[in-house]
C-alpha positions in Angstrom: 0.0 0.0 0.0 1.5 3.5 -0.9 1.9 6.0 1.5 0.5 9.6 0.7 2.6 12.6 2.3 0.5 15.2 2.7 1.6 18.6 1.4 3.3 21.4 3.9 0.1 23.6 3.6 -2.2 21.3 4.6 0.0 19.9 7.6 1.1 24.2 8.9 -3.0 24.1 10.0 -3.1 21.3 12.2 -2.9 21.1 16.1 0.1 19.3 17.4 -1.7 16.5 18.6 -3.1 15.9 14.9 0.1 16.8 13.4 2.2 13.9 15.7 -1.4 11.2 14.7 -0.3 12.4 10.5 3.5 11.7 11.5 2.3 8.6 13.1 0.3 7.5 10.5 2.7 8.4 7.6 5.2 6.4 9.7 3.5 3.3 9.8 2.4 3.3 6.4 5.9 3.3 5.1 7.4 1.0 8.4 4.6 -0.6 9.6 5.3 -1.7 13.5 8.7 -2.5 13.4 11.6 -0.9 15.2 14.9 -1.9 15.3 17.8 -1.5 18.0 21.2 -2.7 18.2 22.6 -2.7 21.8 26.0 -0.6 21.1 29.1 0.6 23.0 30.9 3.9 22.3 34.1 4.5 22.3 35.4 8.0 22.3 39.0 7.7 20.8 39.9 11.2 21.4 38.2 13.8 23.6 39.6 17.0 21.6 38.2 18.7 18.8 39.2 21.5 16.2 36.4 23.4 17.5 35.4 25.3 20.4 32.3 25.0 21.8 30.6 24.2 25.3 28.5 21.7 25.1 30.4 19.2 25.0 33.1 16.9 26.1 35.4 17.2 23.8 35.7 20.9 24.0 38.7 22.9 25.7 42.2 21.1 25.4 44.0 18.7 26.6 43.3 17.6 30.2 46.2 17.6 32.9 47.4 13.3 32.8 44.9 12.5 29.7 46.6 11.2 26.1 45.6 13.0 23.2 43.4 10.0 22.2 42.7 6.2 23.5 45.6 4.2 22.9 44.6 0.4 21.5 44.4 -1.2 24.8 42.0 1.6 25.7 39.8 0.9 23.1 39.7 -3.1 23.1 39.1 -2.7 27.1 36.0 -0.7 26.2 35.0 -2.9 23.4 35.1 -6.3 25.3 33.4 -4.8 27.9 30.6 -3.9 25.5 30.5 -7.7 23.7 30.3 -9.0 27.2 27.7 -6.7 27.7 26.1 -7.9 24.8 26.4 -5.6 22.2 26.6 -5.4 18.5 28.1 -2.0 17.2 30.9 0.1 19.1 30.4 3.4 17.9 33.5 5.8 17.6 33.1 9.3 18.3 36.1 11.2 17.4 35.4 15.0 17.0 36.6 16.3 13.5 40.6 16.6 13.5 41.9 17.6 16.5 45.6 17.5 15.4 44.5 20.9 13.6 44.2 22.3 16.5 46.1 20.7 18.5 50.0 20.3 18.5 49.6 17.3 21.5 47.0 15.8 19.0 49.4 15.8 16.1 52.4 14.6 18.0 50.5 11.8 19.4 49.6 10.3 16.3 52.8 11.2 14.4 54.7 9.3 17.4 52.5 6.3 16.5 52.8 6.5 13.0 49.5 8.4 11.9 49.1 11.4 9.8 45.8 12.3 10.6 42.8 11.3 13.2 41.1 9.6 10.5 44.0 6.9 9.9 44.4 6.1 13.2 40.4 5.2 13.1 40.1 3.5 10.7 42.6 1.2 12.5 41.0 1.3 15.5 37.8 0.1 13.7 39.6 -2.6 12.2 41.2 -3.2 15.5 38.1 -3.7 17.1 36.4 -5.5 14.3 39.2 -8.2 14.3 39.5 -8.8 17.8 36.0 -8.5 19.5 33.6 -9.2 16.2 31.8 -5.7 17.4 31.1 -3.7 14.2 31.9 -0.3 13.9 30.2 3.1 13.4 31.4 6.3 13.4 30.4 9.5 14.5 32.5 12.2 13.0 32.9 16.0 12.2 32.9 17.4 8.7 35.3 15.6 6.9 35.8 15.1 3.1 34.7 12.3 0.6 38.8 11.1 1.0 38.3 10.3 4.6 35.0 9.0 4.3 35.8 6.6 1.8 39.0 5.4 3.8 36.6 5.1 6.8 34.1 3.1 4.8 36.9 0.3 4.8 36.8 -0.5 8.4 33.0 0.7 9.5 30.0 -0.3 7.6 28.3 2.3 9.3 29.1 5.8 9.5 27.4 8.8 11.1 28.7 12.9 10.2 28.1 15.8 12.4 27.1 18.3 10.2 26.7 21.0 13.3 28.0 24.5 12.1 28.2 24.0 8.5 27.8 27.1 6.8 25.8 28.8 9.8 26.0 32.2 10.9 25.9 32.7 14.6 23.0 33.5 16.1 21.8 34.2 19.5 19.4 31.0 19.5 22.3 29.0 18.1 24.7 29.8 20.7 25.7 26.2 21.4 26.7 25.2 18.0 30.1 24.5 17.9 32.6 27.3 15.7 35.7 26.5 14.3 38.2 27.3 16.0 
């Protein structure tokens, strides 16, 4: 059965609680009932980011005692505990290119034999892949179809922040994250 989407006009006069019953109804016609969950685990591999925001934890620099980024025992600690757990997926957050911004970011990698954020996760995904069976997702900043397709070798899922893309700041968007 197709589902009709009704136009913008006709939805801009409804109530909420009619609007949500059309979302609803829209939903189901294209889903039916199902939903579908995958337990997951996240690993953050690095807590910096090129931006500057406050929101959230990656913002600011390096903390006092914390590495630039999780080194590989780090990571497979997290991921094991997350199969024991029972999950599926370990998602990666890593926030952009923090080596940009950086110098501690850079060096870390460049000590280890990375040139960039990206190449050391896309090892860490394979890492994780190989050794726990967990498949990996990740959760990026902007990055460019290079680094996307180098990703797409190691995590059949992938997620991109698009936050502050071509925004100009405004006072209801204070939170969005600038570069830096």
């Amino acid at each position: 059965m197709a589902t009709t989407i009704p136009a913008a006009r006709d939805l801009a006069v409804l109530s909420l609680d009619d609007l949500m019953a059309e979302a609803a109804a829209v939903r189901d016609g294209v889903y039916g009932g199902r939903i579908t969950w995958s337990p997951t685990v996240v690993i953050p591999l690095t807590r910096l980011c090129q931006d500057a925001c406050g929101y959230c934890n990656a913002a600011g620099g390096p903390r006092p005692g914390e590495e630039a980024f999780l080194d590989p025992e780090e990571i497979l600690a997290i991921a094991w505990q997350g199969a024991e757990a029972g999950c599926h997926e370990a998602v990666f957050t890593a926030e952009g290119q923090p080596e940009q911004s950086h110098p501690e970011a850079a060096q870390w990698l460049a000590r280890r034999g990375y040139g960039s954020t990206i190449e050391y996760l896309v090892a860490a995904c394979q890492l994780v892949l190989d050794e726990t069976g967990l498949l990996p997702h990740t959760r990026v900043g902007p990055i460019g179809a290079d680094d996307l397709a180098a990703l797409r070798a190691g995590a059949p899922s992938q997620g991109l922040s698009v936050r502050g893309l071509g925004c100009a700041p405004a006072p209801a968007l204070a939170a969005i994250q600038w570069p830096r």
